[in-house]
C-alpha positions as CSV (number, residue, x, y, z in Angstrom):
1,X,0.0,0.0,0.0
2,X,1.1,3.3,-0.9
3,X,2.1,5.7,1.7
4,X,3.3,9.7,2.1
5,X,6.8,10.3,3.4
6,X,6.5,11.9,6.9
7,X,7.3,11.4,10.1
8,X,3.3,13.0,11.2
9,X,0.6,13.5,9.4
10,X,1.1,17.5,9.0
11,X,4.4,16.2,7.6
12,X,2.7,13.4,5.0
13,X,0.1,16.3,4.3
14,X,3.3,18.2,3.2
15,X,4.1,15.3,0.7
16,X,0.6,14.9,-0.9
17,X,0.8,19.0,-1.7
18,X,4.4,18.4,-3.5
19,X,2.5,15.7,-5.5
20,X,1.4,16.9,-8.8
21,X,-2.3,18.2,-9.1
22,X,-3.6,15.1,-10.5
23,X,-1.5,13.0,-8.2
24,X,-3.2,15.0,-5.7
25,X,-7.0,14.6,-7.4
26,X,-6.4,10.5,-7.4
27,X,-5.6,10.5,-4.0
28,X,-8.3,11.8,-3.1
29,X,-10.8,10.0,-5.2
30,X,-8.7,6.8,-4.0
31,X,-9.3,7.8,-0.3
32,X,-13.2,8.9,-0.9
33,X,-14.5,6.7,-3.8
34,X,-17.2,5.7,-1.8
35,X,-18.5,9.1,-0.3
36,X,-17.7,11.6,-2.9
37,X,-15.5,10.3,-5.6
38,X,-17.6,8.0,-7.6
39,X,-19.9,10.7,-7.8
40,X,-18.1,13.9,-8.5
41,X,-15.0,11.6,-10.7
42,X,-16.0,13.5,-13.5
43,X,-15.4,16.9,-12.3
44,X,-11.9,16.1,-11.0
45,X,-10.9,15.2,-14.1
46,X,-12.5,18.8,-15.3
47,X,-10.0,20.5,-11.8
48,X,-7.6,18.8,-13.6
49,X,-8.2,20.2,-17.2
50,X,-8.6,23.7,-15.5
51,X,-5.6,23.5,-13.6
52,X,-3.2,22.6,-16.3
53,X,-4.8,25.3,-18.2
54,X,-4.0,28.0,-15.2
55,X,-0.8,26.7,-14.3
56,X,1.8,28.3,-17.1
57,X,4.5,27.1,-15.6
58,X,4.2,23.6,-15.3
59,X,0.6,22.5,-16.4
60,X,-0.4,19.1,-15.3
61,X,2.8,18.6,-13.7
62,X,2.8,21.3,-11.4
63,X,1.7,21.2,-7.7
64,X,0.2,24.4,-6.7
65,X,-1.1,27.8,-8.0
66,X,-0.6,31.2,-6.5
67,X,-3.9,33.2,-4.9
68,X,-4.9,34.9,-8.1
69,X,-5.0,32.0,-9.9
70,X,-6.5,30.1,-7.1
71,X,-9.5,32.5,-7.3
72,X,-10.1,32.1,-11.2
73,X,-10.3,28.5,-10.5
74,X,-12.5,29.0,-7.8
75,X,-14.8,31.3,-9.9
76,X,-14.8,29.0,-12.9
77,X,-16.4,26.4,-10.9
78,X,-19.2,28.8,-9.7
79,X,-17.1,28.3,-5.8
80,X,-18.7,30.3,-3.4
81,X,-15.6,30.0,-0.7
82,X,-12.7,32.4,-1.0
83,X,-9.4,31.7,-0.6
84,X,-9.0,33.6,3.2
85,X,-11.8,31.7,4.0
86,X,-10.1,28.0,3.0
87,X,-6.8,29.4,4.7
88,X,-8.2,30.1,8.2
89,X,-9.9,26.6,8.2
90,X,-7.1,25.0,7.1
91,X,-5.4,26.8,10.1
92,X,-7.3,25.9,12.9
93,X,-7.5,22.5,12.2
94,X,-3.6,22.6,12.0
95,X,-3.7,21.5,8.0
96,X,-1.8,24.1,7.6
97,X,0.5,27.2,9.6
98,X,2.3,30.1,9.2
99,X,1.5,32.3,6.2
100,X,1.0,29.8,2.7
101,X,1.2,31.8,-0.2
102,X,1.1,28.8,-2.4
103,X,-2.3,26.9,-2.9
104,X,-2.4,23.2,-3.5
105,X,-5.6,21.5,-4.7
106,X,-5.3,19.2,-1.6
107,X,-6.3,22.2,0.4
108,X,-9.5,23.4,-1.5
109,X,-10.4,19.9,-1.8
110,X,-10.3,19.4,2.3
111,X,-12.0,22.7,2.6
112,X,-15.0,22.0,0.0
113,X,-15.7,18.0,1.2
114,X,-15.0,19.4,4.9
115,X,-13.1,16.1,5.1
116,X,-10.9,15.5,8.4
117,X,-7.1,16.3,6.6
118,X,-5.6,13.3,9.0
119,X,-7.9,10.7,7.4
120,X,-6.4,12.3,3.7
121,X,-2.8,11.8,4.8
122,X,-3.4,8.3,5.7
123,X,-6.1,7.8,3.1
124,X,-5.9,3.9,1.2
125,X,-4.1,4.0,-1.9
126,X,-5.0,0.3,-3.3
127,X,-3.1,-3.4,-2.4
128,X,-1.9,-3.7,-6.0
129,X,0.1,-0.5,-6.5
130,X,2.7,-2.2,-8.5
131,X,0.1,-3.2,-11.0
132,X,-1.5,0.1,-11.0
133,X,1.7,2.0,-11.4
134,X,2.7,-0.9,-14.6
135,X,-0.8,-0.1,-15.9
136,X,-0.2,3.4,-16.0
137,X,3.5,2.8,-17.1
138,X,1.8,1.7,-20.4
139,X,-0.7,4.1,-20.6
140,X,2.1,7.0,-20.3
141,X,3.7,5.5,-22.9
142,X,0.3,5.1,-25.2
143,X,-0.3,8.7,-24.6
144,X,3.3,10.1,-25.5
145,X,2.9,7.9,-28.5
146,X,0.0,9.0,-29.8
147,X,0.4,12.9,-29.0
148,X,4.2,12.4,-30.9
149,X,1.8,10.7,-34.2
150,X,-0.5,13.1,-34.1
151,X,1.7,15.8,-34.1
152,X,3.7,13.8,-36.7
153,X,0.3,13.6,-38.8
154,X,-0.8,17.2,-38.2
155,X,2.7,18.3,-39.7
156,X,2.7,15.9,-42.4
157,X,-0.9,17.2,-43.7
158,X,0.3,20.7,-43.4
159,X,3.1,20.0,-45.3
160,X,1.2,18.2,-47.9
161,X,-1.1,21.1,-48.4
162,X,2.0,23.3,-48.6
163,X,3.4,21.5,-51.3
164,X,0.4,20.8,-53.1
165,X,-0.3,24.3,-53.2
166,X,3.2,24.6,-54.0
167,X,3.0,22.5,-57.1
168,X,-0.1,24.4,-58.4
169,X,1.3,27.6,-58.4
170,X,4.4,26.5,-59.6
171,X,2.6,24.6,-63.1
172,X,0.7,28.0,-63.5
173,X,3.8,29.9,-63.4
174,X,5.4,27.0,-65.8
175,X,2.5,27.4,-68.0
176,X,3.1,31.7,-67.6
177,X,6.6,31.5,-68.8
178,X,5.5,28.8,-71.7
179,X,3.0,31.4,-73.2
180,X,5.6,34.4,-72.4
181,X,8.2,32.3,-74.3
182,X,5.9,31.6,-76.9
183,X,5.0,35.5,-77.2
184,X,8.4,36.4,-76.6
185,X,9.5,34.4,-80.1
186,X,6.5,35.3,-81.8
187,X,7.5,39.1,-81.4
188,X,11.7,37.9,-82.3
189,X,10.2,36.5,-85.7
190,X,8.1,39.5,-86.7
191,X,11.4,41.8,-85.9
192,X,13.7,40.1,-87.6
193,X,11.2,39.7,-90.6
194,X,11.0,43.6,-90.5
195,X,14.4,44.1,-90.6
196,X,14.9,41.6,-93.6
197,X,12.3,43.6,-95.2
198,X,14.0,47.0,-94.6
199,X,17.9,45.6,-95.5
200,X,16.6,44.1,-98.4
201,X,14.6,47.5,-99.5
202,X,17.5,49.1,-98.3
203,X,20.3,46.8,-100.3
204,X,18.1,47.9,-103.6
205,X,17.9,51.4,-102.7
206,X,22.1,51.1,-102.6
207,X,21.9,49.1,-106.0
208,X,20.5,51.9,-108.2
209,X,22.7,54.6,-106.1
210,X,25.7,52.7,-107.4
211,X,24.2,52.3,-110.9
212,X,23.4,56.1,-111.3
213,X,26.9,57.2,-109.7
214,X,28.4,54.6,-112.1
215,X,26.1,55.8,-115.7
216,X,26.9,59.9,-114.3
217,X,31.0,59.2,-113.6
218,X,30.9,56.9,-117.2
219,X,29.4,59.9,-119.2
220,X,31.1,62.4,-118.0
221,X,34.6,60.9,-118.6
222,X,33.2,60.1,-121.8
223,X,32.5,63.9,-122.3
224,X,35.8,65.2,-121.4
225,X,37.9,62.3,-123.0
226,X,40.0,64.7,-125.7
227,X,41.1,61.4,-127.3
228,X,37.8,61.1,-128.7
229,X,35.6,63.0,-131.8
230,X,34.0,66.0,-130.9
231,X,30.9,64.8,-131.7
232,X,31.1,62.0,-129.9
233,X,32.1,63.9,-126.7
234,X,29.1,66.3,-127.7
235,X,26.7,63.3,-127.8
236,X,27.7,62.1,-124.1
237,X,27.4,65.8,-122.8
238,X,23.8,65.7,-124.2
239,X,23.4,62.3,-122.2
240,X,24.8,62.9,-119.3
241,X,22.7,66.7,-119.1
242,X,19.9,64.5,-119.8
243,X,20.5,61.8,-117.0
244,X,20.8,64.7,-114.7
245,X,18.0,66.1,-115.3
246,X,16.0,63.2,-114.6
247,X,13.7,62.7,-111.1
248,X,15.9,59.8,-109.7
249,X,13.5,59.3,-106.4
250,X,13.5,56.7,-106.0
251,X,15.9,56.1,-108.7
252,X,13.2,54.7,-110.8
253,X,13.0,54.2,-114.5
254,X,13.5,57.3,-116.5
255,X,11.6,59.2,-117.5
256,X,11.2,60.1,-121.3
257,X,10.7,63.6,-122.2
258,X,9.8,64.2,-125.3
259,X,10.6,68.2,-126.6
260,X,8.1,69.6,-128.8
261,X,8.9,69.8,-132.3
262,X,10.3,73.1,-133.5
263,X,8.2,74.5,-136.5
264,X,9.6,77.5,-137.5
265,X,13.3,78.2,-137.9
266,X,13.4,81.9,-136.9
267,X,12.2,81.0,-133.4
268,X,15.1,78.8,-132.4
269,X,17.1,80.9,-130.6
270,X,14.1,81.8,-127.9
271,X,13.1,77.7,-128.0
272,X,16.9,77.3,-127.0
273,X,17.1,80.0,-124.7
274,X,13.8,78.7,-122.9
275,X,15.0,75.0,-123.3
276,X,18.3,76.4,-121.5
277,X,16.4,78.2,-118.2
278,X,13.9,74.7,-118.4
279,X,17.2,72.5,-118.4
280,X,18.2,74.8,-115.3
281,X,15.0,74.3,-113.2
282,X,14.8,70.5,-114.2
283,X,18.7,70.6,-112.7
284,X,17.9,72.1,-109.9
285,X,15.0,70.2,-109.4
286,X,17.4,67.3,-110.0
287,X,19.7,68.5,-107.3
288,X,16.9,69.3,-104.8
289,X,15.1,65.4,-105.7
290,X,19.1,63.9,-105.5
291,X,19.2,65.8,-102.0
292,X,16.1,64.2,-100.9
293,X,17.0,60.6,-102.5
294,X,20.0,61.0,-100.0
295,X,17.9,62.1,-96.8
296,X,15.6,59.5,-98.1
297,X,18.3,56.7,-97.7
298,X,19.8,57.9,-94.6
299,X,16.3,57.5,-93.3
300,X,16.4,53.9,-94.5
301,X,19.5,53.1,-93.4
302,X,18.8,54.6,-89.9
303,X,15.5,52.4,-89.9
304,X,17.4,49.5,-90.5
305,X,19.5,49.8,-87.9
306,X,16.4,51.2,-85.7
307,X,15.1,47.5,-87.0
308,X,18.3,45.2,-86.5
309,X,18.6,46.7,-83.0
310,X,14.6,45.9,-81.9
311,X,15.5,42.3,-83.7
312,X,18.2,41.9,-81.3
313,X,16.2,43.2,-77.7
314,X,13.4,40.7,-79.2
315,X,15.7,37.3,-79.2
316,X,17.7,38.7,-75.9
317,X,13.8,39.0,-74.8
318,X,13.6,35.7,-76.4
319,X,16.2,34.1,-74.5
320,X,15.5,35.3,-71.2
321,X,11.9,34.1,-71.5
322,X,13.3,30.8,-72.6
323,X,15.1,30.6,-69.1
324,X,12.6,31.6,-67.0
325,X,10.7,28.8,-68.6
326,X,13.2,26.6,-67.8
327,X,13.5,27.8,-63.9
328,X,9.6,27.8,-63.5
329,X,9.9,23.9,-65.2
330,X,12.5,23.1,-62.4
331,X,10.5,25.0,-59.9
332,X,7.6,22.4,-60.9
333,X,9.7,19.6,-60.5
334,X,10.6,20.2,-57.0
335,X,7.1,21.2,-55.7
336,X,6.3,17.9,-57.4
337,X,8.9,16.2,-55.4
338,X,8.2,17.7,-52.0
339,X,4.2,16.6,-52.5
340,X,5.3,13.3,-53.4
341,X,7.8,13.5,-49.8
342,X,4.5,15.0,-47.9
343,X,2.3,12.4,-49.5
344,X,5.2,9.3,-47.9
345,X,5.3,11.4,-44.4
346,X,1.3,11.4,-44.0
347,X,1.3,7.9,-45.1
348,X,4.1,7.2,-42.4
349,X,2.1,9.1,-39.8
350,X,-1.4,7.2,-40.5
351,X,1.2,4.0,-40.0
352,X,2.1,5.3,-36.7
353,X,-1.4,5.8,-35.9
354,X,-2.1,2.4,-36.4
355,X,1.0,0.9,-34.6
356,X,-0.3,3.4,-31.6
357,X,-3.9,1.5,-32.1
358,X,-2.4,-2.0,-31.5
359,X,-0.5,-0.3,-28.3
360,X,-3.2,1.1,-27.0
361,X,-5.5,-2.0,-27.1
362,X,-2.7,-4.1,-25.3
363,X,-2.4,-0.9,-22.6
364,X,-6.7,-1.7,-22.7
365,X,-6.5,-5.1,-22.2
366,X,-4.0,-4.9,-19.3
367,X,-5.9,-2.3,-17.6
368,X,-9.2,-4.9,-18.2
369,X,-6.9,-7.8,-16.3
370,X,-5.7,-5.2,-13.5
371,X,-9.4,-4.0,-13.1
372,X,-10.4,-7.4,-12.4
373,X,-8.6,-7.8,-9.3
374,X,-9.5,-7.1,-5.6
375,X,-8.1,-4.6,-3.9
376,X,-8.5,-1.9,-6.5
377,X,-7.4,2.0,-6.0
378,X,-10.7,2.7,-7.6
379,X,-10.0,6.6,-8.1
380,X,-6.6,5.5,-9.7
381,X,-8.5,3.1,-11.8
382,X,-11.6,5.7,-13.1
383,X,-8.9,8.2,-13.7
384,X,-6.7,5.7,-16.3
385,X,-9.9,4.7,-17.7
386,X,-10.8,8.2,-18.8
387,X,-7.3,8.6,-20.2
388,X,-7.9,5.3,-22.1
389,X,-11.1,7.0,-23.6
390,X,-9.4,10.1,-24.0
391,X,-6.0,7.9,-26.0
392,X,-8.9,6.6,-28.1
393,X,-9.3,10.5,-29.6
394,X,-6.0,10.3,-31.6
395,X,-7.2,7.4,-33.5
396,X,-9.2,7.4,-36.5
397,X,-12.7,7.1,-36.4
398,X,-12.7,4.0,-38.7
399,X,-10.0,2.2,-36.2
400,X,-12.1,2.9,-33.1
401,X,-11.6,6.1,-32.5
402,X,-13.7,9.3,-31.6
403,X,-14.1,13.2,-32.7
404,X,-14.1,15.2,-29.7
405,X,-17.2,17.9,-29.4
């Protein structure tokens, strides 16, 4: 049997309070099964939610709770006793002396089932403690278990959903880039056709340039060669007068002028004279069309180099589409990999679950065999049988388990 270190029962009331709090509620539900803890089992269990929830420091595992906390306890459960009020009791039976700052549950529970605190410290504990402490043994380790799985499982969804979402929005970029690569070509081609276009209009443009500069040097060396006839000098004058005073924009075919026939003999000197100032004007105009053939194929040129350059951002465009294509492809490929790593975990964690099933029924079955036996700690024995119900939340609903309201 089970029994507090002390030398007096103040002293072994000493050792109960250093227990933990729901060393402390078995104890007493051991000691009072029959008066108050078959009956009120259930709301011990509730003390001990609430106190795990007010102790910060230590939870379950702690002892004791200072006064302010004491009070919210007492107030949650609608207790109409005060903490000065529990302390002066507690005092002049002797539970307690001097000035406690501390609160253990031992006390409040003394105070509220007015039970005599000597009878507490000596209180019955069970004949089979070994048993009982071998069946809890198990049932600690059912509990770790399953809170380590679940926690296993919880992280193993979450990291499924993460890479699943991962994946999605790593195919929609994938598929982004594909259509911006697509684009990004589309617009190279159409540039680089352009500036074929404009090089080719612009190699013709050069072509006749050559060919007129060529015919206009030809004629006049022609004209000024002395080691030919006069007349034939005379004749490639006349050509080359006439070549220049051709419209050569855009250095299309000539033009044929036809003069009007001259019909009377004594007006040939004012036809020449006004052939002469129309042969000046057509030069001029010449000059003024040559000017504008020139601005004209600067103009070309410069859009041909306007063109090559806006073929050359469109492949660079090109190309740097093409490799974020390839980093969104690789970005797919890991997200893929990480859901299919998720996908293993959560299957590892439901196989955990399951291992933890087949645990807890053996921790069940022992607890069935203990139960069985005489000389029970009946408070110890309600108490593992609510954890046992309370193990059972972690498993699945289709392996026995149970969704908590």
């Amino acid at each position: 049997m089970a029994r507090l270190a002390g030398a007096n029962d103040f002293e072994k009331l000493k050792s109960l309070c250093l227990k933990t709090h729901k060393e402390q509620l078995v104890w007493f539900l051991n000691g009072f099964w029959n008066e108050y803890g078959q009956r009120d089992a259930e709301n011990f269990w509730k003390y001990a939610l609430k106190l795990k929830e007010l102790d910060l420091q230590k939870g379950l595992d702690g002892n004791e709770l200072d006064e302010l906390n004491m009070h919210r306890f007492l107030e949650f459960f609608k207790e109409t006793m005060t903490v000065s009020e529990m302390r002066d009791n507690l005092r002049s039976t002797g539970a307690i002396q001097g000035n406690v700052r501390m609160i253990p549950i031992s006390h409040i529970l003394i105070f509220k089932y007015r039970v005599d605190w000597h009878r507490l410290a000596n209180a019955p504990q069970g004949d089979n403690r070994a048993e009982i402490e071998e069946a809890q043994r198990k049932l600690d380790q059912v509990q770790a278990a399953f809170k380590q799985a679940e926690a296993a499982s919880a992280e193993a969804k979450r990291a499924l959903r993460e890479a699943e979402a991962r994946e999605a929005d790593s195919k929609a970029r994938e598929a982004n880039a594909r259509a911006k690569e697509a684009d990004a070509k589309a617009r190279e081609a159409e540039a680089r056709a352009a500036q074929d276009e404009l090089q080719a209009a612009l190699n013709e443009l050069h072509a006749q340039e050559a060919a007129y500069k060529a015919k206009v040097d030809d004629l006049t060396r022609r004209g000024n060669d002395e080691s030919v006839g006069v007349v034939t000098r005379n004749k490639a004058k006349a050509e080359l007068a006439q070549v220049l005073a051709e419209d050569p924009l855009p250095l299309r075919k000539a033009k044929i002028t036809q003069e009007a026939a001259v019909k009377k003999a004594e007006k040939a000197t004012n036809i020449a004279a006004e052939a002469r100032s129309k042969a000046s004007a057509s030069a001029n105009a010449a000059s003024q069309a040559r000017k504008q053939a020139s601005e004209q194929a600067a103009q070309a040129k410069k859009a041909a180099e306007q063109a090559a350059q806006a073929a050359e951002a469109a492949k660079r465009a090109a190309e740097a589409a093409s490799q974020a294509r390839k980093v969104a492809e690789q970005a797919a490929q890991a997200a893929s990999q990480a859901r299919h790593q998720a996908t293993v975990a959560a299957q590892a964690a439901e196989a955990a679950q399951e291992e933890m099933g087949r645990k807890l029924e053996e921790a069940e079955a022992y607890f069935e065999e203990v139960k069985s036996k005489p000389g029970n700690a009946r408070g110890a024995m309600w108490w593992m049988e609510r954890e046992l119900h309370e193990a059972r939340a972690y498993l699945p609903e289709r392996k026995g388990g149970y969704r908590k309201k």
